[in-house]
TIMI-789588 format. One line per field, with one value per residue (C-alpha): x, y, z. Coordinates in Angstrom, 3 decimals, decimal comma. Layout:
! TIMI-789588
X	[X/...]
Y	[Y/...]
Z	[Z/...]
This chain:
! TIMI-789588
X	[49,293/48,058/45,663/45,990/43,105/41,036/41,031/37,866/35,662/38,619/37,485/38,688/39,105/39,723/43,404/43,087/43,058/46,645/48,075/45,939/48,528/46,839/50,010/49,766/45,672/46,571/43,713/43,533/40,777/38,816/38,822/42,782/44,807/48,055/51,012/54,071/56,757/60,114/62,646/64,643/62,428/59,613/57,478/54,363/54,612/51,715/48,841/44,685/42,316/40,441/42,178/39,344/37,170/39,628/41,472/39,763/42,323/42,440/45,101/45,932/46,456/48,995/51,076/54,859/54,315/55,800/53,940/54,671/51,399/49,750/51,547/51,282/53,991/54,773/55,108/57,085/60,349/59,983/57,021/60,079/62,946/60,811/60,225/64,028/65,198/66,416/64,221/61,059/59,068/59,676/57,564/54,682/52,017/53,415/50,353/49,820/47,872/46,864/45,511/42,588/40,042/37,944/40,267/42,987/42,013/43,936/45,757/48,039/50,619/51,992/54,802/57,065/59,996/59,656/61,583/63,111/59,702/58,676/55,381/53,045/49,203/46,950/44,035/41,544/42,605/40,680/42,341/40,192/41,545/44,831/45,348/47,435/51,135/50,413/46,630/48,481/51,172/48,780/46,564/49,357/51,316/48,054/47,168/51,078/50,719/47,463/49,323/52,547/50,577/48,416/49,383/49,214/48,355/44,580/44,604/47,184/44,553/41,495/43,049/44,193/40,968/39,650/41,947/41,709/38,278/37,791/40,524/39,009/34,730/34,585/31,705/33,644/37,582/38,635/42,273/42,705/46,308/46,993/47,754/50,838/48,761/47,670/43,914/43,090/41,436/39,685/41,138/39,611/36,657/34,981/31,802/28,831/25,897/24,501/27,683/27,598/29,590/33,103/34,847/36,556/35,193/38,136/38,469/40,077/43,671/41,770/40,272/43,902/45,596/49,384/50,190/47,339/49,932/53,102/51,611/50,769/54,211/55,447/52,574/51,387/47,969/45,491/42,132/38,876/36,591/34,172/33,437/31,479/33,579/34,839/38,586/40,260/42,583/45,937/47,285/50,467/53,310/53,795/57,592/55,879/53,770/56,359/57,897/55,094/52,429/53,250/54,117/51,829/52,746/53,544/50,348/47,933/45,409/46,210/42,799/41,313/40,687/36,849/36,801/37,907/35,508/32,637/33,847/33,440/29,870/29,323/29,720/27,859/30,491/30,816/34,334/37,282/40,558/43,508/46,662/49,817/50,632/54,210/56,427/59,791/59,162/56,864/52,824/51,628/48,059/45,728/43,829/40,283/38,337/35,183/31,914/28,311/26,942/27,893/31,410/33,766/36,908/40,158/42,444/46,161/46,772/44,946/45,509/49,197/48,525/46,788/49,570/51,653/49,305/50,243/53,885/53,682/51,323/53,959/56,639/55,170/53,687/56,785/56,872/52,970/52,578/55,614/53,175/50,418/51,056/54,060/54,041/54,513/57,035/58,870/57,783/59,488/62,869/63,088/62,858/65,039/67,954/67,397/67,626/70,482/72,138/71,084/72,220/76,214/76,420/74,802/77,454/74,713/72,613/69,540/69,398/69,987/67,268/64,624/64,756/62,612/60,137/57,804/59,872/60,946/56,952/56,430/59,073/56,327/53,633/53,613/51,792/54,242/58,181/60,788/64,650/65,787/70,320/71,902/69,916/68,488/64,680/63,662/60,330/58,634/54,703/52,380/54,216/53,413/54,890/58,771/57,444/55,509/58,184/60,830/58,592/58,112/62,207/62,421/60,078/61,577/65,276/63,566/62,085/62,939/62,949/64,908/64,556/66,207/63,021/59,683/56,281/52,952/49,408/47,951/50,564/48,223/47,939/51,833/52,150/48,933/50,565/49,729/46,412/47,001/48,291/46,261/45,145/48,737/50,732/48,218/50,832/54,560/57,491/60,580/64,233/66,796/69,774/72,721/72,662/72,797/72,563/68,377/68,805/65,647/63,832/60,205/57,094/53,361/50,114/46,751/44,129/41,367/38,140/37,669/34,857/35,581/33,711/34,204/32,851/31,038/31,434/34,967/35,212/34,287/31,333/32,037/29,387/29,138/28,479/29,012/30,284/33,394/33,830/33,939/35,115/32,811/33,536/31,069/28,049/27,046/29,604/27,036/28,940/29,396/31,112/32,732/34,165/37,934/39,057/42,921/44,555/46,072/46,175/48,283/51,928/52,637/55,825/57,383/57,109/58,762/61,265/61,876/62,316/64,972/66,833/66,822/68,183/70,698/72,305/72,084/74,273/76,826/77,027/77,200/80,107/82,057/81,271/82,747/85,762/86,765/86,254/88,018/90,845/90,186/90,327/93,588/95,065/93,576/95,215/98,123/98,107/96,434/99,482/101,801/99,763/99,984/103,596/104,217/101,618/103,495/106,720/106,082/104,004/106,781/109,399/107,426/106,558/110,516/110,809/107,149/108,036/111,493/109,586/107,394/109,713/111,947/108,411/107,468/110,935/111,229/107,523/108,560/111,535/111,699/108,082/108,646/110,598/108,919/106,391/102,826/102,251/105,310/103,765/100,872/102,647/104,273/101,081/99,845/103,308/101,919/98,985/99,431/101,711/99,753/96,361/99,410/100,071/96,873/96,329/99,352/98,330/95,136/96,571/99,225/96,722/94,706/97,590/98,290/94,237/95,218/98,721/97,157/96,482/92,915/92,120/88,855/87,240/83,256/82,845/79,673/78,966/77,089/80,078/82,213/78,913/79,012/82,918/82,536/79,885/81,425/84,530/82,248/79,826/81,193/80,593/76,771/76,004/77,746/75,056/72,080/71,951/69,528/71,298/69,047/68,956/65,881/67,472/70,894/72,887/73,837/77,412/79,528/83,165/85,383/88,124/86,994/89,537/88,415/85,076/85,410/86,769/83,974/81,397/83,062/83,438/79,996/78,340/80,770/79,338/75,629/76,487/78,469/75,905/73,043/70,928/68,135/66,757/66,337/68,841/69,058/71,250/69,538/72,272/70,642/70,404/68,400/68,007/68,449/66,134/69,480/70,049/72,917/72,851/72,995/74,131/72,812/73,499/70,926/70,124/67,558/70,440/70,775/70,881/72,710/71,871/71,580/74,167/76,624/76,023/78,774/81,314/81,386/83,271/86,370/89,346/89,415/86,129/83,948/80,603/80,930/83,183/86,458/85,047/82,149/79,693/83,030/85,580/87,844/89,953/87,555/89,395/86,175/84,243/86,766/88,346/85,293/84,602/87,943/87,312/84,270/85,771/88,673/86,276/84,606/81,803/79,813/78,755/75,852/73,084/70,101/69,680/66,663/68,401/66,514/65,497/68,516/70,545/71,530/74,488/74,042/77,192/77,534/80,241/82,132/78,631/79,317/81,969/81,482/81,917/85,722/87,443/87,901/89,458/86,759/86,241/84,903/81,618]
Y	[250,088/246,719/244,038/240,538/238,159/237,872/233,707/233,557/232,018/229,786/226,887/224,160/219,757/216,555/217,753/221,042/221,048/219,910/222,283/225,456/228,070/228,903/230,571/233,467/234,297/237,895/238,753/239,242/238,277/241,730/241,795/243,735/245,020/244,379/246,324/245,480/247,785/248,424/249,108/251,445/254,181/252,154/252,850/251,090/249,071/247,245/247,398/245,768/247,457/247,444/250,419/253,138/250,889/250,452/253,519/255,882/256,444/255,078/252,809/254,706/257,336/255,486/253,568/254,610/257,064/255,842/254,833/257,728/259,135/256,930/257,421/259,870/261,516/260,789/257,073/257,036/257,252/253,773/252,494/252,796/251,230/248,330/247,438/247,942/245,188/242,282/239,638/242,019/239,258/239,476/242,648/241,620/242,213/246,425/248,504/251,485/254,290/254,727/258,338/257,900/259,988/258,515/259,586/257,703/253,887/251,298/248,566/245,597/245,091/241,854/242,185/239,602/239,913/237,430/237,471/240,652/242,245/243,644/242,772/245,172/243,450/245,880/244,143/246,787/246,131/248,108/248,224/245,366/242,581/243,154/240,139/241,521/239,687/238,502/237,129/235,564/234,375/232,257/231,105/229,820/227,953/226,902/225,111/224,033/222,220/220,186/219,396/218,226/216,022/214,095/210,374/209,186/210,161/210,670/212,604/215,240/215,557/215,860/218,384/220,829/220,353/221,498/224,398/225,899/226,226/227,616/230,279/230,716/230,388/227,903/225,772/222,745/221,994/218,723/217,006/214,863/213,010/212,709/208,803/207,767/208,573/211,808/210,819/212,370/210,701/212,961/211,450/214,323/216,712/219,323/220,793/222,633/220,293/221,833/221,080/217,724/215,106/213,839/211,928/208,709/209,606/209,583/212,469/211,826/212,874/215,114/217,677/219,194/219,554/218,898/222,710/223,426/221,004/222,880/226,030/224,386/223,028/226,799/228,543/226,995/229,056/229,707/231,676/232,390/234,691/234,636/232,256/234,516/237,365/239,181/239,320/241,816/242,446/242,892/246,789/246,869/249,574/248,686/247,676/245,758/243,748/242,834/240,781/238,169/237,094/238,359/235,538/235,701/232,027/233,477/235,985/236,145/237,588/235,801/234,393/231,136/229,078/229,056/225,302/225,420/228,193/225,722/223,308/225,303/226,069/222,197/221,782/224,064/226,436/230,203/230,820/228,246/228,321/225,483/225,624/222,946/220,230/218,655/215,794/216,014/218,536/216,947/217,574/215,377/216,913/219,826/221,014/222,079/224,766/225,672/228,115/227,086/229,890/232,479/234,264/234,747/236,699/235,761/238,546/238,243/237,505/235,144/233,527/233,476/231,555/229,389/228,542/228,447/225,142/223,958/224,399/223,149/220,146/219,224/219,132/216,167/214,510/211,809/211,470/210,597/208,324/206,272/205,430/203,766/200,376/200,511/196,944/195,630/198,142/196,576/193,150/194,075/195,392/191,882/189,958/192,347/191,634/187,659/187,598/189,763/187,313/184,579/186,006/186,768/183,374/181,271/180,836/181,215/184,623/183,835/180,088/182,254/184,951/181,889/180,083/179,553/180,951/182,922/185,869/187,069/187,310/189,220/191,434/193,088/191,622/189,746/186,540/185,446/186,401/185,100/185,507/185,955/185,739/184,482/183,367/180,856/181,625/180,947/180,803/181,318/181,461/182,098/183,555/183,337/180,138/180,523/181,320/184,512/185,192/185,565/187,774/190,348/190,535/191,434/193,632/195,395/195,106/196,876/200,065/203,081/204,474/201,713/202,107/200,470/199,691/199,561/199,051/198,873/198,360/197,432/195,656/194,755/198,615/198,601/195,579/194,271/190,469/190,619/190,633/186,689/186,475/189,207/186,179/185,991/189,635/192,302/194,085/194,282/195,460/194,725/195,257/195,283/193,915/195,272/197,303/195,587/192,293/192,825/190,348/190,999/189,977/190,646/190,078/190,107/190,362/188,942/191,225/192,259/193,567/196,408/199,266/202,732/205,644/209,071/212,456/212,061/210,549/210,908/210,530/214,295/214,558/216,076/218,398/219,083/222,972/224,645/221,887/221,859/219,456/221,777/219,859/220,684/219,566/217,263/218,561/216,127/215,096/212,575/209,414/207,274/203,587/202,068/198,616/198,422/195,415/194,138/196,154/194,419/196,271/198,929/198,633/200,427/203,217/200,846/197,863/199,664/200,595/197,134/196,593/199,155/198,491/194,188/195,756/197,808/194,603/192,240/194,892/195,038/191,058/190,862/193,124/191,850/188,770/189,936/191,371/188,100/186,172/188,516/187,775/184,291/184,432/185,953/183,443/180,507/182,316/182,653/178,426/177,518/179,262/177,200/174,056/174,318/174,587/171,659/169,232/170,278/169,622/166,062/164,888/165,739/164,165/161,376/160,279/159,497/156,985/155,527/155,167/153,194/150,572/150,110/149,376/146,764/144,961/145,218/143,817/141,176/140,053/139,550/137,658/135,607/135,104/131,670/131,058/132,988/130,785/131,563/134,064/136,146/136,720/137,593/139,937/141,248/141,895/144,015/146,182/146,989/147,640/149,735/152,189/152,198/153,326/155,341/157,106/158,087/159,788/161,996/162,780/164,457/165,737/167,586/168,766/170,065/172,341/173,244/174,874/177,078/177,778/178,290/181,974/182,255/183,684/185,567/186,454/186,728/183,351/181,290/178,055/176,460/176,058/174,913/172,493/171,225/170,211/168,423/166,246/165,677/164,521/161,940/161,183/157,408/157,110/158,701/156,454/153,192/154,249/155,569/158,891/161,751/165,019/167,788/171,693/173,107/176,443/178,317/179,102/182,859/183,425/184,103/185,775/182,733/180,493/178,863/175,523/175,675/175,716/172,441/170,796/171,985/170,329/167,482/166,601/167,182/165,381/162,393/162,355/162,348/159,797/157,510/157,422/156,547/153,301/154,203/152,476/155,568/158,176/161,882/164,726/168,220/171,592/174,868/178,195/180,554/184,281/184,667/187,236/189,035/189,344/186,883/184,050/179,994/177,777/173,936/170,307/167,938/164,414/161,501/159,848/157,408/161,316/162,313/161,618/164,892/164,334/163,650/167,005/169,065/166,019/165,481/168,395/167,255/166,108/161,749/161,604/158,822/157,843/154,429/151,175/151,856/150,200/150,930/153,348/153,184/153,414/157,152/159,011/161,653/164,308/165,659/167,273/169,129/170,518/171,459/173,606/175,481/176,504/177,704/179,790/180,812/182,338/183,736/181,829/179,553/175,643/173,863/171,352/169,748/166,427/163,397/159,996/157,844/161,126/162,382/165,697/168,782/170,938/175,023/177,433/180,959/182,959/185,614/187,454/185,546/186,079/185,626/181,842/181,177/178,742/175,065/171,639/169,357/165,736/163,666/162,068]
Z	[17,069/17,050/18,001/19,177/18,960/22,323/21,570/21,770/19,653/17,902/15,766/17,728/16,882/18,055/18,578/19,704/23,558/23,333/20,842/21,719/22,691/26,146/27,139/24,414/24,820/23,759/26,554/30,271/32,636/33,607/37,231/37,308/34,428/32,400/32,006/30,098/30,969/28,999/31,888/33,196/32,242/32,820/29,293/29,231/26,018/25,995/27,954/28,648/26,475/29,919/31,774/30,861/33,053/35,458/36,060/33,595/30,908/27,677/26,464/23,346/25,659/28,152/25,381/24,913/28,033/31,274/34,465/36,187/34,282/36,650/40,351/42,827/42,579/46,768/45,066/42,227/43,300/45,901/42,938/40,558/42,842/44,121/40,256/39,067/41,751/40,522/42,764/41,969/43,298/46,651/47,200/45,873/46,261/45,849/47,201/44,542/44,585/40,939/39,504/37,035/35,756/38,039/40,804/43,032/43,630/45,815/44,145/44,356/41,733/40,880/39,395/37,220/34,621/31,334/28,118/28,571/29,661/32,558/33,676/36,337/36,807/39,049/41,103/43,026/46,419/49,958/53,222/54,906/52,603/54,057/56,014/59,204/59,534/62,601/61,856/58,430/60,883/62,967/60,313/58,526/61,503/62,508/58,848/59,057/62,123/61,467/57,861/59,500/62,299/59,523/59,681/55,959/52,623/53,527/56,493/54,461/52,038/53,971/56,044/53,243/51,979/55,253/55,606/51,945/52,126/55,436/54,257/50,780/51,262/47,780/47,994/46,997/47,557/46,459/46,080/43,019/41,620/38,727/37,909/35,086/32,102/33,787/34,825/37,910/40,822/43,474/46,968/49,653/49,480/51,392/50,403/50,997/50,037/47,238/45,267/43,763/45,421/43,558/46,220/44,274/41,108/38,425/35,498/32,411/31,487/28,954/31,240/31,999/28,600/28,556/28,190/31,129/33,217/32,123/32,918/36,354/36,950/36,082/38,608/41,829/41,768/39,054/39,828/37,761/39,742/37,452/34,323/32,605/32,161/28,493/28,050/27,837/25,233/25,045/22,947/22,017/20,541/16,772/17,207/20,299/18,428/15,347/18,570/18,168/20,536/24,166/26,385/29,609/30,964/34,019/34,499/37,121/34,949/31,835/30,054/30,241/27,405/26,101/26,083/29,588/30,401/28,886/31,014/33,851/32,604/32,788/35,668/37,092/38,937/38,329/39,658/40,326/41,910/41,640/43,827/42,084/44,034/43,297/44,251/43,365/40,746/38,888/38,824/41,479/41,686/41,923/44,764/42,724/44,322/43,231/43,708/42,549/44,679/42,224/41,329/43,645/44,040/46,360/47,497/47,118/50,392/51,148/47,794/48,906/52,092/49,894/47,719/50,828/51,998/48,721/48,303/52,414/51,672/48,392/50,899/52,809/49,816/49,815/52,957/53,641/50,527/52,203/54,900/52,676/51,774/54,820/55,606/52,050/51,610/54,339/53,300/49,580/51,367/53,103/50,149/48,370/50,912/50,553/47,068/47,131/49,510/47,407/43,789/45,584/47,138/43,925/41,401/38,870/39,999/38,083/39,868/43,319/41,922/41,227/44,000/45,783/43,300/45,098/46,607/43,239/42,736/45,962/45,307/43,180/43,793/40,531/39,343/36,881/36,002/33,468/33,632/30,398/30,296/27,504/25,742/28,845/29,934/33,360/34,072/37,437/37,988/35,267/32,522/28,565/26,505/25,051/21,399/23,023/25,230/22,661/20,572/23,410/24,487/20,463/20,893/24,098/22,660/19,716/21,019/20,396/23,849/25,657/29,355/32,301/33,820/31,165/33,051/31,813/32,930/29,309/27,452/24,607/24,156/23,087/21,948/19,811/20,127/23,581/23,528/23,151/26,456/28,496/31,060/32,130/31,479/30,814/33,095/32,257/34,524/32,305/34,174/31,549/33,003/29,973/27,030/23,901/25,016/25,598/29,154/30,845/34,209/33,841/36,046/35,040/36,102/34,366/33,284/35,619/34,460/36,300/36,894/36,933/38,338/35,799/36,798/33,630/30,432/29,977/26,057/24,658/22,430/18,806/17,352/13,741/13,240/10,589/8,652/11,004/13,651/16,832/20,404/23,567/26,960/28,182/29,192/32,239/35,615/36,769/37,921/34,549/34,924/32,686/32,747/31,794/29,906/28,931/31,927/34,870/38,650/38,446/39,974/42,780/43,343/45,620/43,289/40,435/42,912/43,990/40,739/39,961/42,762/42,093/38,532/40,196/42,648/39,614/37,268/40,369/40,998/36,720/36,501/39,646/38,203/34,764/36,583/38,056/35,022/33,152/35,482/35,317/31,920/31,685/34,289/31,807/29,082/30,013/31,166/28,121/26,376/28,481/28,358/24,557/24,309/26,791/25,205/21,931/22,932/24,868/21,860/19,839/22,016/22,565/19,069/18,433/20,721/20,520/17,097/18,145/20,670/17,556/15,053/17,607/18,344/14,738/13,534/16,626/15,808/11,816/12,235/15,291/15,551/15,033/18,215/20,225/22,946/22,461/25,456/24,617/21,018/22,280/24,442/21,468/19,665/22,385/22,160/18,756/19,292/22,201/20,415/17,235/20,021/21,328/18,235/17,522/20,924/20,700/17,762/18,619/21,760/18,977/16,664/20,049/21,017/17,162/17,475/20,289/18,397/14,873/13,905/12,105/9,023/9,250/6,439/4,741/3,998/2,760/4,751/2,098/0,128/3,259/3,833/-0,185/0,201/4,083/2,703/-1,038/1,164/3,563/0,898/0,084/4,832/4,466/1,233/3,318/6,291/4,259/6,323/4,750/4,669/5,578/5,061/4,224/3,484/2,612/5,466/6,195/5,413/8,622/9,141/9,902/9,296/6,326/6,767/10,813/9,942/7,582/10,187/12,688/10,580/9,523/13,257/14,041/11,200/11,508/14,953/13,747/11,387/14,164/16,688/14,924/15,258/13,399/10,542/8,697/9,477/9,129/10,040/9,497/9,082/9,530/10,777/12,803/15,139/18,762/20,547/20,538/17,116/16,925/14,419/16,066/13,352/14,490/13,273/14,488/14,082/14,961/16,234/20,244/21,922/25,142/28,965/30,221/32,842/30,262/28,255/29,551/30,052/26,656/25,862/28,057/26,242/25,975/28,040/25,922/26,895/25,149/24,935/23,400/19,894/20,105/17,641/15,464/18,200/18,330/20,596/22,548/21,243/18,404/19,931/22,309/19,580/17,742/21,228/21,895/17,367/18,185/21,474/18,585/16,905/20,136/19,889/22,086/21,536/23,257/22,890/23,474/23,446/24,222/24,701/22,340/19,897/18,766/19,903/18,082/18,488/18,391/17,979/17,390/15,449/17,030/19,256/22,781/24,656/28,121/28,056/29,563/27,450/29,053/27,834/27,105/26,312/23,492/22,805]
């Protein structure tokens, strides 16, 4: 035989409420006793050291015997078949008449199976708490109906307020939910008024442990007819005991925890009662009752139709909060639909998602927002500068828990850097719109200083005794404020919604998006193929004979330019010249097609080496225009075509170089980190810049933005072949560019591939 501790009297610190194993007290509450049975025979295996009081007999004595030793023997044959069913449950509460050597006494059993274990807990029950089917039967559809014909949130509450204390006699019945970091806020209360007032008053996430909450999500009803009461403890068969501690999660008698008994003390209640209230299986709230008259003890019965309000009340818990807030629900589904409409008819979403600016912020009710695709940032309200920005998408893309929708009421909390920007996104709802690409939309809200009102001071005092630090409930649950700082409202279920369901439409209109550029893609493909061969081909072809008219106007020009009149030379000389400009263009135009034709050789190459030989080749054209070469730092080494890559940069500082009209002169070559981890390789110079209308025509093959000799002269073929290496290498070109201030070209290497290749122009 063995003994489990009662739990009482455990040193307890700063951690403990969270890790104290309330589950396995190894003690029952007095008021009933435990038996653990060992089925079929039914062998009592362990059992409360409080049965002598009870029924008379001690526990040594009833150990590794069988219950019979207990039952009349009129009851043990329907006592034995009610507890060998399989849903044992469903005749509780079993009414036994239990032999003792103080006689026969009246009982209810509440019976449950756990781990292989049978458990039998016996409450002294009398004839007149039986509650009558048919009184329970109108009491109940009675508390049903006034339940079911509240019209929102608050009148649900007040109501089962109402009706659990008229069926229970607690001075004080109060509703409280339980907000996303688990404080509770008391929303209804009905009291007798010598119990203190709570109604609004918050409680800290700290007063329910997170066990306490599992073991509330587990059982709807937990009862404490007394606080002052001694546990009983648990005696167990040696072979029982070598199992471990017994498991009583599921036990109507199991004990309370002292610091919650001390709690209870604090307050000022002798007895207490709480009935789960869930939504969608998850802890929603509690409905609190409590007595400061003295103890007080609730029959099974009635306790049932008490958990019945509950499980009833949970039921309609969705359905009521849907009518608070209604018309900005409605509001939110309305702009929903527009911006839908807007994102599938814009051929850029986040343009259609933007505009106009304010519905994307009422879609949740947000003061700022920023689109974040591809590396583009749109901003919309009040929203923290780019450099801040781009330091909290790392910072999303980075955590561990990625989510498809992150929201947060104190950013700063999370994420110390934002503390810098509290005035503008205290709050953070963060939609991530693809995996591994870290695209975001995100709105924010500033940070409101705000008061709250605490049953108390919620931040537990620490007493030093015994040189230990022992935790103690507070003592006091007179209203304390306390003024919140670096939190923004709080965002609302509907508003988190909105925002999972903008996430959900944007992922659709992305991938039907992808699906048609994919197809796209495979039609340009396919036509770039094509287009290759033929431009190929008729450069080839054409070459021969360009060559011929060249040669006669050369040859007729050399010899009989003496007899020729003036105007017909002339016309001669422009023969020439024409095919030598002639020349040159089907020349690029071949060495275009021979990029798309060329197979690459990818390998680990460093750029700094490929940079060394580009500018020992153009050094005598920078010395002849004084340019400064720049690069403040080594390049990272990328996997490319090492001869492609020479002639990307040779293009693209010949084209710094060219249009230039500085005095002093400088082309800078560097690299640096997306927020998406990819690295953008740049060229930049203090060069005459780019009109921004011009920025994408550039790219198209022979478009020039200047006079045919002017800046140098060429053929408008550079830069469009830069462009379709960089696509060979699935990479992706752009720029930015002042006119007057110079412009700088960005590319990446083989990370972005949703750009469809194009033909392009020159600058």
């Amino acid at each position: 035989m063995s003994t489990e501790s009662a739990g009482a009297g455990r040193t307890a610190d700063l951690t403990n409420c969270d890790r104290e194993p309330i589950h396995i007290p190894g003690a029952i509450q007095p008021h009933g006793v435990l038996l653990v049975l060992k089925e079929p025979a039914l062998e009592i295996r362990q059992v409360s050291e409080n049965v002598q009081a009870l029924l008379g007999v001690p526990a040594q004595e009833l150990l590794g015997r069988t219950l019979e030793v207990l039952l009349p023997a009129t009851q043990v044959e329907s006592v034995r078949a009610s507890l060998l069913l399989e849903r044992l449950e469903d005749r509780n509460p079993l009414k036994l008449s239990i032999r003792g050597g103080s006689g026969e006494r009246t009982f209810n059993g509440i019976a449950h199976r756990h781990q292989g274990r049978l458990f039998l807990e016996l409450e002294p029950s009398s004839e007149q708490e039986a509650l009558p089917f048919f009184g329970f039967y109108h009491q109940a559809r009675g508390s049903m109906s006034r339940l079911r014909d509240a019209r929102d949130l608050r009148e649900l509450c007040e109501e089962a307020v109402r009706e659990v204390r008229r069926l229970t006699g607690f001075d004080r019945v109060i509703i409280y939910r339980f907000d996303a970091e688990w404080n509770g806020q008391v929303l209804a209360e009905d009291r007798v008024e010598k119990a203190d007032p709570y109604l609004g008053l918050h409680f800290p996430a700290s007063d329910i442990p997170r066990q306490a909450r599992e073991l509330y999500t587990l059982n709807w009803l937990r009862i404490i007819p007394t606080v002052d009461y001694v546990p009983a403890r648990i005696l167990a068969l040696p072979e029982e005991a070598a199992q471990g501690p017994l498991d009583m999660s599921f036990c109507v008698l199991r004990s309370v925890s002292p610091i919650h008994l001390e709690y209870l003390h604090n307050m000022g209640a002798f007895a207490s009662m709480s009935i789960s209230l869930m939504k969608e299986g998850r802890l929603w709230g509690l409905i609190s009752c409590t007595d400061v008259s003295g103890p007080r003890y609730i029959p099974y019965e009635v306790r049932t139709a008490c958990e019945f309000v509950g499980e009833f009340m949970s039921s309609f818990i969705p359905s009521k909060e849907g009518y608070e807030d209604y018309d900005q629900r409605l509001r939110a589904r309305s702009v929903q639909a527009r911006l839908l409409e807007r994102m599938t008819r814009s051929a850029d979403f986040a343009a259609g998602l933007c505009h106009p600016p304010p519905e994307l912020l009422e879609l949740t009710g947000a003061s700022g927002a920023a689109v974040y695709f591809n590396g583009a940032t749109t901003i919309v309200g009040k929203a923290p500068s780019d450099e801040q920005l781009q330091g909290l998408i790392r910072w999303l893309g980075e955590k561990p828990d990625p989510t498809e929708v992150f929201s947060t009421t104190s950013l700063s909390r999370e994420y110390p850097e934002a503390e810098a920007f509290k005035d503008v996104a205290a709050g953070l709802i963060a939609a991530s719109m693809s995996r591994g690409r870290h695209n975001y939309v995100l709105w924010f809200r500033p940070e409101v200083v705000q008061t709250v009102e605490w049953g108390g001071n919620p931040n537990k005092p620490v007493d030093v005794q015994d040189d230990q630090l022992r935790l103690h409930p507070r003592k006091s649950f007179a209203l304390w404020k306390e003024t919140v700082r670096g939190k923004s409202l709080p965002w609302k279920d509907y508003e988190l919604e909105a925002a999972r369901e903008l996430r959900r439409n944007i992922i659709d209109i992305v991938l039907q998006r992808s699906e048609e550029l994919l197809k796209l893609n495979t039609e340009l493909e396919r036509s770039n193929v094509e287009l290759d061969s033929f431009a190929y081909a008729a450069s080839h072809d054409l070459k021969e004979p360009l060559r011929g008219i060249h040669n006669y106007a050369s040859l007729v020009l050399r010899e009989e330019s003496n007899h020729l009149e003036p105007t017909n030379r002339t016309r001669m000389d422009t023969v020439v010249r024409l095919t030598q400009r002639m020349e040159r263009l089907i020349n690029s135009l071949l060495h275009y097609a021979q990029v798309g034709r060329t197979e690459l050789s990818l390998r680990e190459t460093d750029l700094n080496e490929v940079i060394a030989s580009v500018l020992e080749v153009l050094k005598p054209r920078i010395d002849e225009a004084q340019v400064e070469v720049r690069i403040p730092r080594p390049l990272p080494p990328a996997r490319c075509d090492r001869v492609r890559m020479v002639e990307v940069f040779t293009n693209l500082i010949t084209n710094a170089i060219k249009y230039n009209d500085k005095d002093t002169k400088w082309v800078e070559l560097g690299a640096t980190n997306a927020p998406e981890g990819d690295t953008v390789y740049f060229v930049r110079d203090n060069g005459i810049g780019i009109k921004p209308e011009y920025q994408e025509a550039i790219f198209r093959i022979f478009k020039r933005l200047h006079g045919r000799d002017k800046y140098g002269g060429g053929t408008g073929t550079g830069l469009t072949i830069v462009k379709r290496l960089i696509e060979r290498h699935s990479g992706r070109i752009w720029l930015e560019s002042r006119p007057g201030e110079g412009t700088t070209f960005f590319f990446t290497l083989g990370s972005e591939r949703d750009e469809p290749s194009s033909t392009g122009g020159g600058r």
